[in-house]
RONU-821619 format. One record per residue (C-alpha): residue number from 0; residue in one letter; chain; x, z, y. Coordinates in nm, 4 decimals. Each point is the difference from the previous one (the first is absolute). Layout:
N
  seq  type  mol        xx        zz        yy
  NUM     A    A         X         Z         Y
...
***
This chain:
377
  seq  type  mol        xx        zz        yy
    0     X    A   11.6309   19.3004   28.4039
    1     X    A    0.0459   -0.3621   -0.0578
    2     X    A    0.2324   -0.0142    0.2951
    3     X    A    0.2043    0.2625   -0.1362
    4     X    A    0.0034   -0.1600   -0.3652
    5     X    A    0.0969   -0.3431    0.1839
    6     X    A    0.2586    0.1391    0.2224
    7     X    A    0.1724    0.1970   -0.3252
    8     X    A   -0.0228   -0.2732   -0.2520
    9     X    A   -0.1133   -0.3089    0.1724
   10     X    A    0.3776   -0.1535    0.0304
   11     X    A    0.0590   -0.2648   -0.2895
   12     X    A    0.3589    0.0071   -0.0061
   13     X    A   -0.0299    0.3938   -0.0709
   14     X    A   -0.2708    0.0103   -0.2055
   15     X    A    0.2337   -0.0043   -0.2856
   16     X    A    0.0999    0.3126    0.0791
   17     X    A   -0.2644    0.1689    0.1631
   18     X    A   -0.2924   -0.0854   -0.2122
   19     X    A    0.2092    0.1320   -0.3178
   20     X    A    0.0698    0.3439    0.2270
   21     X    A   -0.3622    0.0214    0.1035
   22     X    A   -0.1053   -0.0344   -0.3447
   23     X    A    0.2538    0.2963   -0.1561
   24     X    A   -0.1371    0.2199    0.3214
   25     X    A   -0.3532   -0.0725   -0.1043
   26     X    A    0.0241    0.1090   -0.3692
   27     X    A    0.2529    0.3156    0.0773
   28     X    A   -0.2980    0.0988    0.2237
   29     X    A   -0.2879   -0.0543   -0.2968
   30     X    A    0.2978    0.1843   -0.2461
   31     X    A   -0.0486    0.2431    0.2127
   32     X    A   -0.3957    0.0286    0.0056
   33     X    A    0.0284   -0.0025   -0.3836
   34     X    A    0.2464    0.2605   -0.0098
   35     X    A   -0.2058    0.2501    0.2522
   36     X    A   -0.3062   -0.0819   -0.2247
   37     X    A    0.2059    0.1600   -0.2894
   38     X    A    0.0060    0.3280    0.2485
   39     X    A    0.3702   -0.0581    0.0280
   40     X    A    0.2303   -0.0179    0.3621
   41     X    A    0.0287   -0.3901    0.0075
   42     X    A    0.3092    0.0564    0.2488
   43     X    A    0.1781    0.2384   -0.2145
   44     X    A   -0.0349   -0.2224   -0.2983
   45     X    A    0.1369   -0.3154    0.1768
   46     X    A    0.2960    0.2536    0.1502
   47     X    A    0.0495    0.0844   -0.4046
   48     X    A    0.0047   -0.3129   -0.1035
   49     X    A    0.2890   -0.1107    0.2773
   50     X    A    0.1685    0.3155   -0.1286
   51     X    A   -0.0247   -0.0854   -0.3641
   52     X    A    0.1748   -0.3348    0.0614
   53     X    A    0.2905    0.1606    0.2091
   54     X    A   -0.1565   -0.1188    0.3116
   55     X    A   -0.0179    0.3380    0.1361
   56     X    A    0.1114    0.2960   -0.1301
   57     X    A   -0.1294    0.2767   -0.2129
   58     X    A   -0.0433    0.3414    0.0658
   59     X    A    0.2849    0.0954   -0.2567
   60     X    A    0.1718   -0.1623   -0.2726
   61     X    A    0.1854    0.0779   -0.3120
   62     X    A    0.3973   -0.0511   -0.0594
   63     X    A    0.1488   -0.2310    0.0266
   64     X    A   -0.2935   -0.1798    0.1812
   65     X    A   -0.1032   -0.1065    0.3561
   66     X    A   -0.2115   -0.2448    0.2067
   67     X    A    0.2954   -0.2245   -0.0553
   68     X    A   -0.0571    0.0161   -0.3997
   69     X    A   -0.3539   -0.0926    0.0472
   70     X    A    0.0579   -0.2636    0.1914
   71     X    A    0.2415   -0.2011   -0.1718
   72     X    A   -0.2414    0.0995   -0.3232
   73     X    A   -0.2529   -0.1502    0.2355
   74     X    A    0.2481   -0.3483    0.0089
   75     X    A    0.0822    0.0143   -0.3454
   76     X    A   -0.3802   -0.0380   -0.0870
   77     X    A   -0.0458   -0.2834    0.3129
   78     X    A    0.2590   -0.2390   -0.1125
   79     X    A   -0.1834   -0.1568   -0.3076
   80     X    A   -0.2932   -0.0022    0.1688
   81     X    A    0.1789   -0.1718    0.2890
   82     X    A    0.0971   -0.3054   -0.2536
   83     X    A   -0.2709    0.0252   -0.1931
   84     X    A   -0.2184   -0.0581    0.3487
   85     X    A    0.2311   -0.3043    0.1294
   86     X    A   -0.0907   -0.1425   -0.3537
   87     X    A   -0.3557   -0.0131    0.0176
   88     X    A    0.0703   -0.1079    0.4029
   89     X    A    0.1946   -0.3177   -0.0905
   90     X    A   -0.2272   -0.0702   -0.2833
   91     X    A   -0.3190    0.0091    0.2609
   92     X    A    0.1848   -0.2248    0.2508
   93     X    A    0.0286   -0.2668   -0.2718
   94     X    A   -0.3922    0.0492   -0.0430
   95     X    A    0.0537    0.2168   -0.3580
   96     X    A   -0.0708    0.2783   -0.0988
   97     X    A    0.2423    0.2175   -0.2198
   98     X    A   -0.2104    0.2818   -0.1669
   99     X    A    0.3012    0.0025   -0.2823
  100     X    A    0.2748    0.1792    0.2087
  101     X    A   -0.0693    0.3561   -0.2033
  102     X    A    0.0642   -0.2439   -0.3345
  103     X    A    0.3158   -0.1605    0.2111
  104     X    A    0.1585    0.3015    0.1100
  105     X    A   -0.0697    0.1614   -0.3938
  106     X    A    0.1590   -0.3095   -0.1482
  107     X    A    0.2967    0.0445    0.2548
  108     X    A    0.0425    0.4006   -0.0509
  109     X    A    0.0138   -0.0159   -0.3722
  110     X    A    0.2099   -0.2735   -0.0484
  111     X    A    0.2341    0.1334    0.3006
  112     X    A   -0.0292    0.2906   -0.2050
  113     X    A    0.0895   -0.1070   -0.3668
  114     X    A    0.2493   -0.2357    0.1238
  115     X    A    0.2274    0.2179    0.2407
  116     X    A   -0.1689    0.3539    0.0567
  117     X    A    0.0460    0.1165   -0.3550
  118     X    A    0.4000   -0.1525    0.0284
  119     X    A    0.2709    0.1322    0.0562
  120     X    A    0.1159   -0.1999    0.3508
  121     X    A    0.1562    0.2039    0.2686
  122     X    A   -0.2279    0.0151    0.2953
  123     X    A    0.1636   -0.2735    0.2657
  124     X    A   -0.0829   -0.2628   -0.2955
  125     X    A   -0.2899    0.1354   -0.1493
  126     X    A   -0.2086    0.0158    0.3391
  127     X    A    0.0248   -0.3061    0.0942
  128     X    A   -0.0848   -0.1648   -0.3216
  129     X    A   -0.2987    0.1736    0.0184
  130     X    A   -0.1231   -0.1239    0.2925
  131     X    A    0.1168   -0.3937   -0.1155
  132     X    A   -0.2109    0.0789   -0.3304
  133     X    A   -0.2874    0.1151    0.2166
  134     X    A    0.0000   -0.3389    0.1836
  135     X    A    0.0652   -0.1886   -0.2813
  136     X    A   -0.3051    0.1664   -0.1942
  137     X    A   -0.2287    0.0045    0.1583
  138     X    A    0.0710   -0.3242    0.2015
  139     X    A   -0.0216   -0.1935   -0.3663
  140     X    A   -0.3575    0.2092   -0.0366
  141     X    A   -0.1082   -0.1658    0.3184
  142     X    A    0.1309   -0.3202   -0.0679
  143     X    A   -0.2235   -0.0381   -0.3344
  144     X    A   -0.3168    0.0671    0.1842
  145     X    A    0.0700   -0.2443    0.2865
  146     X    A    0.0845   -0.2460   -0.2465
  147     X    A   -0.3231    0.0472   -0.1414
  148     X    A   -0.1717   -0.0027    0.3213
  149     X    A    0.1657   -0.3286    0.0794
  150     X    A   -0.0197   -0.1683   -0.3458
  151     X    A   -0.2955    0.0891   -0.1742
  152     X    A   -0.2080    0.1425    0.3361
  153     X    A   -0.0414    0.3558   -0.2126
  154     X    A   -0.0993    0.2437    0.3152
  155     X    A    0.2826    0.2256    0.0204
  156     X    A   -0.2188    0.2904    0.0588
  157     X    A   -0.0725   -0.0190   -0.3867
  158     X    A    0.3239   -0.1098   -0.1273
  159     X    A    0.1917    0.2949    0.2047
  160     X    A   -0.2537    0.2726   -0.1385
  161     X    A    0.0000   -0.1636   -0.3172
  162     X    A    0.3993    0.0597    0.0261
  163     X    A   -0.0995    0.3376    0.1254
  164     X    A   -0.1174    0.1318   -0.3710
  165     X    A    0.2614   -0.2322   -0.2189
  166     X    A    0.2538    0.1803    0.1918
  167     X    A   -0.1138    0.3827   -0.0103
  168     X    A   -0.0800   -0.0316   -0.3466
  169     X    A    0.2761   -0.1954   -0.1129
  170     X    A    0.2586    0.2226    0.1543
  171     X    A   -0.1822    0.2982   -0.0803
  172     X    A    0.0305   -0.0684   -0.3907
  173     X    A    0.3651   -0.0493    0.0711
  174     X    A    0.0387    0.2993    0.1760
  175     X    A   -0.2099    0.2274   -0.2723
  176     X    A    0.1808   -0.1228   -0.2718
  177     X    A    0.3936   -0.0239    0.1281
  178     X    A    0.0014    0.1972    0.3102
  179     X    A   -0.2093    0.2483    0.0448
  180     X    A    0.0837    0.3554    0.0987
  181     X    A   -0.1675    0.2381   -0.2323
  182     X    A   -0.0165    0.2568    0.2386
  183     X    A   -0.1779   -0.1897    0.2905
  184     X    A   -0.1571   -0.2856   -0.2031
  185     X    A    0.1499   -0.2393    0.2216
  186     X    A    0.3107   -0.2288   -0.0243
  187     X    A    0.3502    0.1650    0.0383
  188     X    A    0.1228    0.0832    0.3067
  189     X    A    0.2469   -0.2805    0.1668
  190     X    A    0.3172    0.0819    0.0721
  191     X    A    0.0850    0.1901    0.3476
  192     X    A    0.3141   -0.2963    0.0693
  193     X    A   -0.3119   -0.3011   -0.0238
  194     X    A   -0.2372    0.2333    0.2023
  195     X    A   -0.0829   -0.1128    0.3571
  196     X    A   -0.0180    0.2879    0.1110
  197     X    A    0.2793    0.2689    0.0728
  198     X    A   -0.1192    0.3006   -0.1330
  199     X    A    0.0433    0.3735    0.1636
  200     X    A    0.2339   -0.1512    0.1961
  201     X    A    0.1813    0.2615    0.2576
  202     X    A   -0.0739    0.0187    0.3800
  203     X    A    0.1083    0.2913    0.1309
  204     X    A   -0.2168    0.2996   -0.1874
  205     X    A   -0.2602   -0.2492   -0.1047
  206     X    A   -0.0154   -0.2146   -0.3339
  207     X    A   -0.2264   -0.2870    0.0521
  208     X    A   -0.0497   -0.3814   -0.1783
  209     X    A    0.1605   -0.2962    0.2138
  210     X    A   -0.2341   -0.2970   -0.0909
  211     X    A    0.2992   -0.2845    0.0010
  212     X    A   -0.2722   -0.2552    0.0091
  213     X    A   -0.1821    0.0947    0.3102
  214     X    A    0.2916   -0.2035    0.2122
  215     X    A   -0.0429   -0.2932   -0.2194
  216     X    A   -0.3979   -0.0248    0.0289
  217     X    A    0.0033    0.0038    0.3566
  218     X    A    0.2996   -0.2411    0.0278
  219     X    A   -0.1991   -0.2235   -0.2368
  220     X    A   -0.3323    0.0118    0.2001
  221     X    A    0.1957   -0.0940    0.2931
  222     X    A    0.1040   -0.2827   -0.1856
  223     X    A   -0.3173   -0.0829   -0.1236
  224     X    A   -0.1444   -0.0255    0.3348
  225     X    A    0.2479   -0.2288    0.1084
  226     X    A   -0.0457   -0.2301   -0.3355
  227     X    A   -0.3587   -0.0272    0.1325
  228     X    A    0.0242   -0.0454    0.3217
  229     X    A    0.3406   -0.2035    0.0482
  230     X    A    0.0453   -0.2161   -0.2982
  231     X    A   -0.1146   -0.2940   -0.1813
  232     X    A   -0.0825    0.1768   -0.3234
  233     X    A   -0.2287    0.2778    0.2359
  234     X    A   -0.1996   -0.2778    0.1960
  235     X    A   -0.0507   -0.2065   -0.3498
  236     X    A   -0.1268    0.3315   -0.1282
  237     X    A   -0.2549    0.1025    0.2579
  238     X    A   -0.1235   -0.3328    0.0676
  239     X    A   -0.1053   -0.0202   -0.3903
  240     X    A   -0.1402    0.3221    0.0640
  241     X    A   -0.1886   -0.1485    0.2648
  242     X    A   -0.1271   -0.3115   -0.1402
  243     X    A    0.1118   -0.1912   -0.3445
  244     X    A   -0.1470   -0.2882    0.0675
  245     X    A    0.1634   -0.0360    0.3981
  246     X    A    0.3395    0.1311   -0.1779
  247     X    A   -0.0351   -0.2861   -0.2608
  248     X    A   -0.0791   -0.2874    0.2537
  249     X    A    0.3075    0.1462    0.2418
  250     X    A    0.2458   -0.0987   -0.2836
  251     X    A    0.0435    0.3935   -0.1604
  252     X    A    0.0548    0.0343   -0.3361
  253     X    A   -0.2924    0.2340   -0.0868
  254     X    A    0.0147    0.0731   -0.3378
  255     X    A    0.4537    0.0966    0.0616
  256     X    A   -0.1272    0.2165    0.2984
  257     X    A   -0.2517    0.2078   -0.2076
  258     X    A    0.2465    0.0326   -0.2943
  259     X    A    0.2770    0.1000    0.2685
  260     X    A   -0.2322    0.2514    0.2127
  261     X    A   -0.0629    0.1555   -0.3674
  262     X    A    0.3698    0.0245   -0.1600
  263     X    A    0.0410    0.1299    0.3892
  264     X    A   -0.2749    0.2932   -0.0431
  265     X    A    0.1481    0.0774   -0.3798
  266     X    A    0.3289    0.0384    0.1573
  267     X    A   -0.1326    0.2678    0.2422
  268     X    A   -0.2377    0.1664   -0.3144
  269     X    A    0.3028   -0.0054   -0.1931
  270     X    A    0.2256    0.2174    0.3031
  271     X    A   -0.3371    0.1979    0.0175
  272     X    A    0.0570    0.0804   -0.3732
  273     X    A    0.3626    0.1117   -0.0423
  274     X    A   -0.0493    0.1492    0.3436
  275     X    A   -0.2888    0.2364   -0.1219
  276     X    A    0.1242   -0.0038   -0.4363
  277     X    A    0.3268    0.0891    0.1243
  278     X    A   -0.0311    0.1587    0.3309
  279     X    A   -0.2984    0.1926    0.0634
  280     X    A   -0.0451    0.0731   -0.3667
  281     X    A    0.2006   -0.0132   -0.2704
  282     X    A   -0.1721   -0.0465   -0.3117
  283     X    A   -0.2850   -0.2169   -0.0655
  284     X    A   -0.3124    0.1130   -0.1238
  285     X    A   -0.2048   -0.1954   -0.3111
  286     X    A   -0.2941   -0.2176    0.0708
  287     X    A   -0.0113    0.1078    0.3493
  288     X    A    0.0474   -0.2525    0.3408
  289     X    A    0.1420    0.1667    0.2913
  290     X    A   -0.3131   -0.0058    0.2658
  291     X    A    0.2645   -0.1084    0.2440
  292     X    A   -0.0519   -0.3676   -0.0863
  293     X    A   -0.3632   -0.0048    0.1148
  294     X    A    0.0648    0.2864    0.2815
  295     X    A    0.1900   -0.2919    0.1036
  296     X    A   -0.2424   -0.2671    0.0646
  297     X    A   -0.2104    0.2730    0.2600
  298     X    A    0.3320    0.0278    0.2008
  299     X    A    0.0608   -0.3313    0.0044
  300     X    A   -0.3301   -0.0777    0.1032
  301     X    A    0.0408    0.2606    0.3133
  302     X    A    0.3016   -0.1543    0.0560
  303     X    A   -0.1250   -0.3061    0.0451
  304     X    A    0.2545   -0.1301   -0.2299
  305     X    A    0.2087   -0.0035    0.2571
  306     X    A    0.3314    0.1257   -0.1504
  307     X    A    0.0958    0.2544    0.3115
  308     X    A   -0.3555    0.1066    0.0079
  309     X    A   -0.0255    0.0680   -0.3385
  310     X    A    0.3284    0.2218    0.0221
  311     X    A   -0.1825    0.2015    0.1853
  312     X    A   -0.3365   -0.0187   -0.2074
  313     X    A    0.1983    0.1282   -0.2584
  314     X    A    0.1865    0.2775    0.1712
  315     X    A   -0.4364    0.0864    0.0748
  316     X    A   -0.1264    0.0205   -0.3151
  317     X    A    0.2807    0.1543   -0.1758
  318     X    A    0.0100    0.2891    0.2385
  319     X    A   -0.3794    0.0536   -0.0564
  320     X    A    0.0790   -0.0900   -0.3631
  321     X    A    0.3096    0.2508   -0.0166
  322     X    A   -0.1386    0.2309    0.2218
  323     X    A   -0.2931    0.0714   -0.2564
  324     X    A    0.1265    0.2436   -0.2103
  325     X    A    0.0925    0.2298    0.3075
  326     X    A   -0.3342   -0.0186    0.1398
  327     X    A   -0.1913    0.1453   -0.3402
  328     X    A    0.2507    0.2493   -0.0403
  329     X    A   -0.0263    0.1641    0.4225
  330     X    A   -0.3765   -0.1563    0.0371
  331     X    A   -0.1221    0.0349   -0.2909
  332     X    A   -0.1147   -0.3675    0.0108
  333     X    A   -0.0151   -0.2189   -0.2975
  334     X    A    0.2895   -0.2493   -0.0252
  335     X    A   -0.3099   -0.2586   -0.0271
  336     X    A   -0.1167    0.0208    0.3485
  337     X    A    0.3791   -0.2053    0.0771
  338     X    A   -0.0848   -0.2455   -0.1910
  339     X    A   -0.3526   -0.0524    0.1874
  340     X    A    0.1796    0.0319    0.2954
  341     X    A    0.2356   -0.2861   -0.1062
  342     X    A   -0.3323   -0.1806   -0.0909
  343     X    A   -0.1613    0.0515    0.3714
  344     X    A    0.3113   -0.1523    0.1269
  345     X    A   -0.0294   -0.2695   -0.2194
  346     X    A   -0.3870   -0.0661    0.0837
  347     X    A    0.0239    0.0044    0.3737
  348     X    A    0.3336   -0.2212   -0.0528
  349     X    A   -0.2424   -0.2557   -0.1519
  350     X    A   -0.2276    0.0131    0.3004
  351     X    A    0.2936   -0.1659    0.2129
  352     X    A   -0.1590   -0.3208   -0.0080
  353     X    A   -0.3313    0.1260    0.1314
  354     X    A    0.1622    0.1671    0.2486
  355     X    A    0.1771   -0.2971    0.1451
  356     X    A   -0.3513   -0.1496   -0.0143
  357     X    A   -0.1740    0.2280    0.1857
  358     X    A    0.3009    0.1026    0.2556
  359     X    A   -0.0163   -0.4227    0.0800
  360     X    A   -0.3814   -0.0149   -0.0059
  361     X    A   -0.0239    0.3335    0.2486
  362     X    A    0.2802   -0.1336    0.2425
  363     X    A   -0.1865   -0.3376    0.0366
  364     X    A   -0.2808    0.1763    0.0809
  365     X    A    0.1981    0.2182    0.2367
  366     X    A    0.1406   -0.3299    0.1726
  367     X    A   -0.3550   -0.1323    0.0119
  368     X    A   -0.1489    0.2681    0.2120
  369     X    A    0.2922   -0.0123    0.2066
  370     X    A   -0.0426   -0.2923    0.0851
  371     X    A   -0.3710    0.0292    0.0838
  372     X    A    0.0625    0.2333    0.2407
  373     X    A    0.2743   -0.1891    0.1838
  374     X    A   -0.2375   -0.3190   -0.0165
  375     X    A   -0.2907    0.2640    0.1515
  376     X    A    0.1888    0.1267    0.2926
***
């Protein structure tokens, strides 16, 4: 067994990948227990929830819909949780940890939202400037609590949550009292010409959403990866995520990195926001984050906040996410049991470090008796 284990995951320059795959496999399997302990068909349920995320299709659908609508449904909903994920990534590579994105991408949706989804601009303007109000937004959020980090030490885990509350409540009394809808009790709907997302748009006999932003979040964590990995302003960032004090005595600025790596996550909260205020959905509910911003930090985690991985992290847990509602509806299984799936997934994702430990400890010992029976013979 420990051969096996060794031979599977014992390679360091894969582990990156294959520890992160072994982990998903491992809690899919104990979903699966869990799901057969509710007396339900743990492979039909998993087939649902691939077919409620237009991963495979249905039985039958309604007009105008396909596995095609589902799918790019299934995009629309992965795109702010794409950004929102690269935020918390680039945030953790700078050793910080952003638990404000939900605030960030608020702060960017409404004011996105007051500022150009309620005019009225003519789509090939009004798009854009959403997205450049998005970055600037939530990038100034981010650069407030790295300046705090850097000049009064406050621990940005309490300064972005603290952010968290000023910003639902403070937007939410703003949106009670000037825009609300009266029938839905949340603010007015934006504008279809500042949405970023095409709505029932035409394919052959089909009307489905086009996410616009899906392009731009994968183009960006492209991007992102190369910042990191090929740039001055990447290898500043992860060494001070590595060590401070080592950073410091090598000549980086410390205190400009952390306030950069910040305004850097805020930028990607903000995209997050519009992307999801103005794209997914198109209202914004009162006194309510969107759980996407903390959704975020588990699929960042399994992606190893590496920017590809995380694209597909994301693409993960919003199909088991998206793929939810499906399931209940065919299985008859709560909507909840995603969530602990997404949890599992999470858990064992944790357990990476361990299981570098162990995989190293086992295939010393494997190399040991190896070599005891060469020296025996």
């Amino acid at each position: 067994m420990k051969k096996f284990f060794v031979k599977i995951l014992g390679n360091e320059k894969r582990q990156a990948i294959t520890i992160p795959l072994f982990s998903i496999l491992i809690s899919l399997i104990v979903g699966m227990i869990l799901i057969a302990a509710l007396g339900k068909n743990p492979f039909t349920a998993y087939l649902n929830l691939l077919q409620g995320s237009g991963l495979f299709p249905k039985p039958k659908y309604s007009a105008y819909q396909g596995m095609l609508t589902d799918f790019t449904s299934f995009l629309n909903m992965m795109t702010p949780m794409l950004f929102a994920s690269l935020a918390v990534a680039v945030a953790l590579k700078a050793g910080l940890f952003n638990i404000g994105v939900s605030g960030q991408m608020l702060t960017a949706g409404f004011i996105a939202s007051v500022t150009v989804g309620y005019s009225q601009l003519v789509a090939p303007v009004a798009k854009p400037l959403v997205l450049i109000i998005g970055i600037l937004a939530g990038a100034l959020v981010g650069c407030l609590i790295g300046f705090l980090k850097y000049k009064f030490n406050i621990n940005e885990v309490v300064s972005s949550i603290m952010l968290n509350y000023i910003a639902q409540y403070l937007f939410s009394f703003f949106i009670n009292t000037r825009y609300i809808d009266d029938i839905s009790r949340q603010s007015i709907a934006v504008k279809e010409a500042s949405r970023l997302t095409l709505l029932k748009t035409p394919i052959g006999n089909l009307k489905v959403d086009l996410p616009l932003g899906i392009i731009l979040a994968i183009i960006i964590a492209i991007g992102i990866k190369f910042l990191l990995d090929r740039t001055r302003l990447g290898y500043e960032i992860k060494t001070v995520g590595s060590n401070r004090e080592a950073a410091r005595y090598a000549g980086i600025n410390v205190g400009k990195t952390m306030v950069l790596s910040m305004v850097l996550s805020g930028a990607l909260a903000g995209l997050a926001g519009v992307t999801y205020y103005l794209g997914y959905v198109q209202s914004i509910q009162p006194k309510v984050l969107a759980s996407t911003g903390f959704d975020a930090i588990a699929v960042a985690l399994l992606g190893n906040s590496n920017p590809i991985g995380i694209i597909f992290s994301s693409f993960l847990i919003t199909a088991v996410t998206k793929g939810s509602g499906y399931m209940n509806s065919a299985s008859g299984i709560e909507t909840e049991i995603a969530s602990v799936i997404t949890g599992l997934i999470l858990l064992f994702s944790a357990c990476g470090a361990f299981l570098r430990h162990l995989v190293k400890r086992w295939k010393t010992e494997i190399e040991e008796q190896e070599q005891t029976r060469k020296e025996s013979k």
